[in-house]
C-alpha positions in Angstrom: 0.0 0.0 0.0 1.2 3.5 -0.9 1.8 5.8 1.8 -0.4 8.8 1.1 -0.7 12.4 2.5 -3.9 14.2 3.6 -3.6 17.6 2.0 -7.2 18.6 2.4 -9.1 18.8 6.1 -10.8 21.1 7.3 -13.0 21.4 10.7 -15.4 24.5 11.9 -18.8 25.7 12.3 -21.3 27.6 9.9 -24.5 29.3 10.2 -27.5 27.7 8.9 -30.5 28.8 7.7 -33.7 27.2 7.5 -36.0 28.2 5.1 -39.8 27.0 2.8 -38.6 26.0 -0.7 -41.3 28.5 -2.0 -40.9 31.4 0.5 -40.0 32.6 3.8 -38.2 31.1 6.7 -38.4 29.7 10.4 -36.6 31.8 12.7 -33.2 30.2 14.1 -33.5 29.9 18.4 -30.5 32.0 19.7 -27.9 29.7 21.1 -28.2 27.3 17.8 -27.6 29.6 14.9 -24.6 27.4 13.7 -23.6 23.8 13.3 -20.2 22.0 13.1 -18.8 20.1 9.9 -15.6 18.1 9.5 -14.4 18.1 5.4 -11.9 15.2 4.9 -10.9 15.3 1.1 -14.7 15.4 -0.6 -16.6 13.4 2.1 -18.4 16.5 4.4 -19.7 15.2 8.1 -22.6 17.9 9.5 -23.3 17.5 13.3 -25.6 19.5 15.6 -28.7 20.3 17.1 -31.4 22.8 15.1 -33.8 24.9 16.4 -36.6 27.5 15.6 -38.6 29.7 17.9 -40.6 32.7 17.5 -41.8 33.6 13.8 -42.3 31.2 10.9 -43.0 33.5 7.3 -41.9 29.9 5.2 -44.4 28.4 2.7 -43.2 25.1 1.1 -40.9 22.4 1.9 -38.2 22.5 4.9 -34.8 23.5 3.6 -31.9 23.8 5.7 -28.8 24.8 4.4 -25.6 23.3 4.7 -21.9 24.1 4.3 -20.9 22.6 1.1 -22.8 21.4 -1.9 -23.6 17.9 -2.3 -21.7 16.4 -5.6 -23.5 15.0 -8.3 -23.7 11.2 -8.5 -26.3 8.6 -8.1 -24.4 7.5 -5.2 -23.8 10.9 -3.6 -27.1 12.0 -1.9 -27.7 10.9 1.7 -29.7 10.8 4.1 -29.5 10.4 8.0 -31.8 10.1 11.1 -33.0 13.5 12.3 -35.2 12.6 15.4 -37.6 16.0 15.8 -39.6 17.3 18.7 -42.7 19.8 18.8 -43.1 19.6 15.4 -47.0 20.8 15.5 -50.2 19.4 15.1 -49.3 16.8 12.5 -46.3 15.0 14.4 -44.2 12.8 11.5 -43.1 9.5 13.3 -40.1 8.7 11.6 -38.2 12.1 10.3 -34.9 12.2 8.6 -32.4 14.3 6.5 -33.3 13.9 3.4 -29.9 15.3 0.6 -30.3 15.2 -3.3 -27.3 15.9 -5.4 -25.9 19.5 -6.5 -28.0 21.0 -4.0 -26.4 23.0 -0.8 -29.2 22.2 1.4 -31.6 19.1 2.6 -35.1 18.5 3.0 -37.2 17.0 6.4 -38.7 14.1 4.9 -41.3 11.3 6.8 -42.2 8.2 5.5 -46.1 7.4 5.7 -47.7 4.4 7.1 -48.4 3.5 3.4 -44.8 3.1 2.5 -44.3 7.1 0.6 -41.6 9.5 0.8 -43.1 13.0 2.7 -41.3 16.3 2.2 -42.3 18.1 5.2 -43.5 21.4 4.8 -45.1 24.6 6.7 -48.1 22.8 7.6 -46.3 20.0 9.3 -44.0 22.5 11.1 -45.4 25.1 13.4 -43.3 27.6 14.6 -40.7 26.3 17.6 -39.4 22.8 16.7 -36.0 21.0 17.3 -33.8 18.2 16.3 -30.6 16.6 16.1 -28.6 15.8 13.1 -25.4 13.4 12.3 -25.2 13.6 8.0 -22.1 12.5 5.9 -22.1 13.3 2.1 -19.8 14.0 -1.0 -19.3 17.1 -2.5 -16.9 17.7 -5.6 -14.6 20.2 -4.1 
């Protein structure tokens, strides 16, 4: 086995936003405004906890943005366990990260008692929610 170098790492912190695919966004709760990320060549590693308190102007689908954009690839998008709390009136059982390739941001998804994918959106999300998040994906750079 060659011995190889690693010339690209990178650790910090970065500060999110969460925002409705169509409009508007959730407000950020002060204290959790930013969440950590490890880069290790292309493979990114977001941890933290998110959440929202006061106002909520979104309309559409949860997106919440992250540091680097995902590469393209069938293999490339992710996804990851994001356990939620106070979600509203319509509480998703099982929520997760949900990442598509070339975008800089994932979706909240659910997965119905039938068996279909869920994008959650304003109406599943009042306005003060929280959850945790572990996601590993690719990006090009």
């Amino acid at each position: 086995i060659a011995s190889e170098t690693l010339d690209d790492y990178e650790e910090g912190t970065y500060t999110h936003t969460i925002t409705g695919d169509t409009s508007g966004s959730w407000t950020v709760r002060t204290g959790y405004t930013t969440l950590a990320y490890v880069k290790i060549g292309k493979m990114v590693t977001v941890t933290g906890q998110v959440e929202t308190s006061g106002t909520k102007t979104a309309s559409g689908q949860v997106k919440i943005s992250l540091p680097f954009t995902c590469s393209s690839g069938s293999q490339h998008g992710a996804s990851a366990a994001f356990p939620l709390r106070g979600p509203g009136s319509s509480n998703p059982s099982t929520v997760f990260a949900f990442l598509s390739n070339n975008q800089n941001y994932f979706y909240l998804a659910a997965i119905a008692d039938n068996g279909d994918l869920t994008l959650l959106d304003d109406s599943h999300l009042d306005s003060a929610w929280e959850g945790k998040l572990s996601l590993t994906y690719f990006t090009n750079a």
